[in-house]
Backbone bond lengths (Angstrom), bond angles and torsions (degrees), N, CA, C in turn:
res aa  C-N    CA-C-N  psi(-1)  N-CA   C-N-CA  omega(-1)  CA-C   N-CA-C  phi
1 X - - - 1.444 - - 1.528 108.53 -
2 X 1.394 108.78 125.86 1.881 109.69 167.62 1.657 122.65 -131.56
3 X 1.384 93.65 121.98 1.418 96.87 -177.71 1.692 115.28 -87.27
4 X 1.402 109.35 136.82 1.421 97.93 -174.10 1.673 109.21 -108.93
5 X 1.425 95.58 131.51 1.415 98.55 -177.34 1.701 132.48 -134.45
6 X 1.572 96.18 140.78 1.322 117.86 -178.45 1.234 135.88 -118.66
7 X 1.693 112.48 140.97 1.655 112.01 -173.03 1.379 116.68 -131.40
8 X 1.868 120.85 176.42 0.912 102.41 -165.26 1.683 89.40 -123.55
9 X 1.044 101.12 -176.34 1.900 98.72 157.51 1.590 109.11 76.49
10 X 1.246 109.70 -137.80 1.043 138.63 -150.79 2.085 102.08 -94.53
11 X 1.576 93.43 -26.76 1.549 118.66 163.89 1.650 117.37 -38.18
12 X 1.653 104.60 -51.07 1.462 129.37 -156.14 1.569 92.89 -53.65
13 X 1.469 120.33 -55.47 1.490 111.81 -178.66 1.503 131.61 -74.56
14 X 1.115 118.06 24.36 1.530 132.01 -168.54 1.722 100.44 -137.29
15 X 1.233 106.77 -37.22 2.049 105.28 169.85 1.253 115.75 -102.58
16 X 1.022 151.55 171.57 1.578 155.85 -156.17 1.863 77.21 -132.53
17 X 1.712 110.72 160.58 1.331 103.00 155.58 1.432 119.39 -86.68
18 X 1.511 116.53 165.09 0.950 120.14 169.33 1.829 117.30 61.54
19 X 1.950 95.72 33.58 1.293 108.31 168.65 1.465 109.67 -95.53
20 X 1.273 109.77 167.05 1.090 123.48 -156.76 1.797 120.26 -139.82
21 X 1.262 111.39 162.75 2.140 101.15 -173.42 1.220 81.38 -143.74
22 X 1.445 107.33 149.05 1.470 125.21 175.26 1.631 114.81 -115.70
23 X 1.670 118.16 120.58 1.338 82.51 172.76 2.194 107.63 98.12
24 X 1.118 115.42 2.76 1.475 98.74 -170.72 1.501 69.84 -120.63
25 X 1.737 103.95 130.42 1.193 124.55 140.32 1.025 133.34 -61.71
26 X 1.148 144.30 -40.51 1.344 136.05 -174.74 1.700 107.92 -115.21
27 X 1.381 117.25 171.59 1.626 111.34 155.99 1.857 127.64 -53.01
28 X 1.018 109.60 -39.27 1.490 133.63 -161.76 1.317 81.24 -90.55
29 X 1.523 148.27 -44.96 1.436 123.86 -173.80 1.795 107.90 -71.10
30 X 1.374 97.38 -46.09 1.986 103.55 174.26 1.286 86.83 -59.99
31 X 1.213 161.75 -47.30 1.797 114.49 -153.71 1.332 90.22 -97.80
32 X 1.172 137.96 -22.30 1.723 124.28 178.43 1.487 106.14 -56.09
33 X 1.420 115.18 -31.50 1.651 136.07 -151.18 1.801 92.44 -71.62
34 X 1.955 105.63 -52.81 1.287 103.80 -164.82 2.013 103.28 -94.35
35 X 0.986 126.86 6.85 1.313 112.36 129.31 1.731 88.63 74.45
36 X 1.728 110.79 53.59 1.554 122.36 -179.17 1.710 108.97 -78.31
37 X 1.160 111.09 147.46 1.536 95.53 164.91 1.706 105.90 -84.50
38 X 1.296 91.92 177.12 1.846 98.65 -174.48 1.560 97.71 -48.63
39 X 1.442 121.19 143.86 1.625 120.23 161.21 1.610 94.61 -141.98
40 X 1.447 124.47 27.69 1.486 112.89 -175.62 1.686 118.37 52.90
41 X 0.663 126.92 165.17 1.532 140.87 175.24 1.467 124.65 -2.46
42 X 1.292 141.15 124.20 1.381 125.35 -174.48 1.336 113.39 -136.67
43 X 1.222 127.38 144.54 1.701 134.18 -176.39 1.698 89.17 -107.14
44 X 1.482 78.74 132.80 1.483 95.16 -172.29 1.599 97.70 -140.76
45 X 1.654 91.56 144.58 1.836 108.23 -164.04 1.525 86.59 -150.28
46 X 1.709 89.50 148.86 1.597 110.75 -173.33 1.408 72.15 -132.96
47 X 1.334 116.59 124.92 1.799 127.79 138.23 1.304 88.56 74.35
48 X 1.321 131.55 27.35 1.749 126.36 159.66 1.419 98.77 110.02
49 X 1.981 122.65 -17.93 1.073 115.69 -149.27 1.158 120.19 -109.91
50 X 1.646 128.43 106.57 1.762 112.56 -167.46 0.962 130.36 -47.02
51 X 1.512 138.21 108.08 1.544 156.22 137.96 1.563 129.41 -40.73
52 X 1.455 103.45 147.93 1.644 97.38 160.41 1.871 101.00 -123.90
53 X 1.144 107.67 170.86 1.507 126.93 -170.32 1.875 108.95 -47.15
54 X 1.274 97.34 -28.49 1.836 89.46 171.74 1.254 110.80 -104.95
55 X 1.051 134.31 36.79 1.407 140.67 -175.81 1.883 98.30 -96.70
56 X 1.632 94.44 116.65 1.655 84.74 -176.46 1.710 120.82 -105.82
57 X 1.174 102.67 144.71 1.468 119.17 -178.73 1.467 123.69 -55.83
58 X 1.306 103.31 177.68 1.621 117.29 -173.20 1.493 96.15 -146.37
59 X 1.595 104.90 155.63 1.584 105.85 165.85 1.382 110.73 -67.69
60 X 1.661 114.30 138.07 1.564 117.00 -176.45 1.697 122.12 84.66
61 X 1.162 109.12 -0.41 1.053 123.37 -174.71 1.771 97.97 -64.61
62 X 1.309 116.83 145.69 1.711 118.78 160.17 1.593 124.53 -114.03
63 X 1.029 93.08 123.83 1.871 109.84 -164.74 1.259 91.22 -98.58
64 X 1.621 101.18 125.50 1.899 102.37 167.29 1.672 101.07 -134.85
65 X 0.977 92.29 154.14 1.611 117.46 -153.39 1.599 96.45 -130.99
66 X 1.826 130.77 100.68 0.722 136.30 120.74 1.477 148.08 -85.53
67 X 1.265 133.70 121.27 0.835 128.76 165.51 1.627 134.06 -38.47
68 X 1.475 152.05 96.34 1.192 144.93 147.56 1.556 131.24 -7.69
69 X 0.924 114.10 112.96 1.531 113.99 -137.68 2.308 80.68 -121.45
70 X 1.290 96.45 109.87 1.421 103.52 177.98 1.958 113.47 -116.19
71 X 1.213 108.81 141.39 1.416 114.09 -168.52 1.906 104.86 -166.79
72 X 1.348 84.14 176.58 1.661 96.52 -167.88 1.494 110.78 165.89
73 X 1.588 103.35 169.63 1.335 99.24 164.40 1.218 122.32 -100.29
């Protein structure tokens, strides 16, 4: 099984594109798997579709990994 995965932000220099995890059942096992530094909060989508961390995978599945983007005055 390979999940293919993508990020946005600040992500881009820590994943190569068109990297990939073999083998992680769930969401929360792929981002433990790719080993992020802290970026605070992340919206995470499998196949376009919002997820939470126990949401489990399929082979081919696409994991995207944005970062939460917080601001104000």
């Amino acid at each position: 099984m390979s999940i293919t995965i993508k990020v946005a932000g600040p992500l881009k220099q820590h994943i190569p594109p068109g990297a990939s995890i073999p083998d992680a059942a769930t969401v929360g096992q792929a981002i433990e798997r790719l080993a992020l530094p802290e970026v605070g909060s992340l919206l995470m989508l499998v196949n376009g579709q919002m997820v939470h961390w126990h949401t489990e995978l399929k082979d081919g599945d696409t994991l995207e990994l944005i970062p939460a983007i917080c601001g104000g005055a």
